[in-house]
VOGU-3710 file (C-alpha; in Angstrom, 3 decimals, decimal comma):
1> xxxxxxxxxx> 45,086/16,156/-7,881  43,864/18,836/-5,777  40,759/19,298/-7,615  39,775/15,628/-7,008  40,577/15,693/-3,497  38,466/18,876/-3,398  35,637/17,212/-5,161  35,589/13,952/-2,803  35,792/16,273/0,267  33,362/18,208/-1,085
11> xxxxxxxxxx> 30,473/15,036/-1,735  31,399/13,475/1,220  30,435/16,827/2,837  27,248/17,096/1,091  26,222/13,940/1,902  26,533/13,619/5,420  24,601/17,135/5,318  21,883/15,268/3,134  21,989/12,739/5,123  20,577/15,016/8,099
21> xxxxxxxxxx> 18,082/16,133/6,324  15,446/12,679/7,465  13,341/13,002/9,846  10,514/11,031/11,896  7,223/11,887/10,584  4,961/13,181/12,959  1,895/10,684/14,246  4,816/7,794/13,581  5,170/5,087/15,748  8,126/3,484/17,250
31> xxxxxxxxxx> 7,168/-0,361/16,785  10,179/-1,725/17,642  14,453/-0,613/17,955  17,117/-2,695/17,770  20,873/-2,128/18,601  23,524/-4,001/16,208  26,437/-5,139/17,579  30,090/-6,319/16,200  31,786/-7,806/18,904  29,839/-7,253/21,510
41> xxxxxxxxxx> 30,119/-3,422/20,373  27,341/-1,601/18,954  27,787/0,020/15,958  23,655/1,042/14,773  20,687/1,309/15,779  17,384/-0,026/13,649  14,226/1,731/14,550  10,906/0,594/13,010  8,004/2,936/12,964  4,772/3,043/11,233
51> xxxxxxxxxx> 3,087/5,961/9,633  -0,323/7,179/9,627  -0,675/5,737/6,208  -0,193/1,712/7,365  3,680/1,911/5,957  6,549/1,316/7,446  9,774/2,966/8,243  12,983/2,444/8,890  15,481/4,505/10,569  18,908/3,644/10,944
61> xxxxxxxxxx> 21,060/5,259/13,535  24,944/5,902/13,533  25,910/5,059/17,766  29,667/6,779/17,289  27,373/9,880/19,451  26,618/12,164/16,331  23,066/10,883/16,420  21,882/11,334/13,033  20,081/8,989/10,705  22,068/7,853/8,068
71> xxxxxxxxxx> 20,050/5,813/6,270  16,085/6,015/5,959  13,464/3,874/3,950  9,345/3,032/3,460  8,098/-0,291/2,867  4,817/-0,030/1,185  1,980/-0,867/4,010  0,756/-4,882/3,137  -2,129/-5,271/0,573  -4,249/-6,875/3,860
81> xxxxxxxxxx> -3,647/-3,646/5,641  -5,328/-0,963/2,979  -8,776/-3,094/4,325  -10,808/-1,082/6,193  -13,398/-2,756/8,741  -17,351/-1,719/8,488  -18,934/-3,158/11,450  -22,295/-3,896/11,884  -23,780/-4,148/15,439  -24,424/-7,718/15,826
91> xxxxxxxxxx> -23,597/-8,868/12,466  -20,004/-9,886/11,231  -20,174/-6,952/8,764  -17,398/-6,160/5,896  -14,002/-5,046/4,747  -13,565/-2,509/2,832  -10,712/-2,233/-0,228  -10,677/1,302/-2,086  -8,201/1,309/-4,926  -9,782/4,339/-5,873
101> xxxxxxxxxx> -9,156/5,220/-9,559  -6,347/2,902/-9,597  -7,303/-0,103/-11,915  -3,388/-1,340/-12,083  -3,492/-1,905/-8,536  -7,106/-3,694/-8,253  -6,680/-5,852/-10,965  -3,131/-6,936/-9,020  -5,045/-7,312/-5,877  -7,468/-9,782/-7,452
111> xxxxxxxxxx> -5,354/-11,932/-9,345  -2,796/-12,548/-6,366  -6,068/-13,486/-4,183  -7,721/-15,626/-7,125  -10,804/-13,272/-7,659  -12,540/-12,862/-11,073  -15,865/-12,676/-13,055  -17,955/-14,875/-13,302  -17,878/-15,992/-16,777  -21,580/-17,121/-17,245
121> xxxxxxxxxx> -20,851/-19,023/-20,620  -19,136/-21,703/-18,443  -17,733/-22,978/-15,624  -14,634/-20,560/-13,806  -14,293/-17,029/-14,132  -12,229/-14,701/-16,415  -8,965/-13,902/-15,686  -9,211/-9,600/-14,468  -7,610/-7,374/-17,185  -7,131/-4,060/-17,422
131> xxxxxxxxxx> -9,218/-4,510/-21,352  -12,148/-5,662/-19,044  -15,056/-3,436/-19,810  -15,996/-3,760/-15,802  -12,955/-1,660/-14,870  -13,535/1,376/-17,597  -12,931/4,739/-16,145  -15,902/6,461/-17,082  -14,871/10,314/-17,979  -16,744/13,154/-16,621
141> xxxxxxxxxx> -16,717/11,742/-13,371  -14,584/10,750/-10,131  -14,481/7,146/-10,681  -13,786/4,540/-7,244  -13,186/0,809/-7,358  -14,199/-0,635/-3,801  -13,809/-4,532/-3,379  -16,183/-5,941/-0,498  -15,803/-8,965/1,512  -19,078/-10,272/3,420
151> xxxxxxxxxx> -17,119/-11,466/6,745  -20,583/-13,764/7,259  -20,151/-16,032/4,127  -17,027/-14,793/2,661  -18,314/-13,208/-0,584  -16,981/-10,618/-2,620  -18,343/-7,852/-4,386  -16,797/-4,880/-6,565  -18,269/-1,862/-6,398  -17,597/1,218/-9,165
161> xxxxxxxxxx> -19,094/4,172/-7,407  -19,559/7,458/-9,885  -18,915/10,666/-7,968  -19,741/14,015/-9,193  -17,637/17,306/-8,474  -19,900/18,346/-5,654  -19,050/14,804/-4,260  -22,727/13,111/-4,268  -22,374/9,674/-5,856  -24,162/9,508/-9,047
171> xxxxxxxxxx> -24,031/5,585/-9,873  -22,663/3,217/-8,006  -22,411/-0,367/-10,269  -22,112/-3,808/-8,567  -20,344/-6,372/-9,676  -20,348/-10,275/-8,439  -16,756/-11,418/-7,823  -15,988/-15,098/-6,765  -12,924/-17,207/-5,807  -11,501/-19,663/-8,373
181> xxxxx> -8,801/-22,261/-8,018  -7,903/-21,410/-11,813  -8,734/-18,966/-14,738  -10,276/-19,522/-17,884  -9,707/-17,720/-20,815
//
């Protein structure tokens, strides 16, 4: 009996100590706190920050005056919010998605916002797949999918750019993309 007492005592100890252990980032910031209340008593507080990288984070406060943060988590940051804006002086100009090398995550992108090949043997486009020969990873090099949208007519190109180790671009392949209500196989 006095081994499992020991042993609760003991992970309840650790935890609270592991529970200290979160802490703000630096360059977050505070979007927004909130103060819970039971009875007109508050019992935590919920900040919301966001990072440097676009996510978000919450920190929840104990109020009972120890002040630490007993329970911490990241929301991914929105697909939206990985667009970057290119301006052009005195032209709409275009946003910018880099996936990078990550082909999971760009073929996701582009089936949740309808986007495909055009599939030039008919009407509609193809549905994006990882088996698509237009996202291949081409060895030897840094591969980077970028996904433009024209903000003056809407349009949307990908872009495979080919970097070498020095970091010059070697080939950088085009790709139309358009919007389709549907896919065709």
């Amino acid at each position: 009996m006095k081994k499992i007492l020991f042993l609760i005592y003991f992970s309840v100890s650790l935890l609270e100590v592991w529970a200290q252990q979160f802490s703000i980032p630096a360059g977050a910031v505070l979007l927004e706190s909130t103060e819970y209340k039971n009875n007109g008593i508050p019992y935590m507080v919920e900040r919301r920050y966001t990072l440097p990288s676009g996510e978000i984070m919450y920190a929840y406060y104990d109020v009972e005056g120890n002040n630490s943060i007993t329970v911490q988590k990241i929301e991914q940051a929105p697909l939206l919010s990985i667009g970057t804006d290119i301006n052009i002086p005195g032209l709409p100009g275009y946003r910018e998605f880099n996936f990078g090398d990550d082909r999971r995550r760009l073929v996701q992108f582009m089936k949740l916002f309808k986007l495909g090949q055009p599939d030039y043997n008919g009407k509609g486009a193809r549905t994006p797949s990882l088996s698509n020969h237009t996202f291949t990873l081409i060895s030897g090099y840094k591969n980077e999918f970028v996904l433009l949208l024209d903000l003056y007519d809407e349009t949307w190109v990908l872009e495979q750019r080919l970097t070498m180790n020095n970091g010059s671009i070697y080939l950088a392949h085009t790709t139309a993309i358009i919007r389709v209500k549907e896919y065709r196989e």
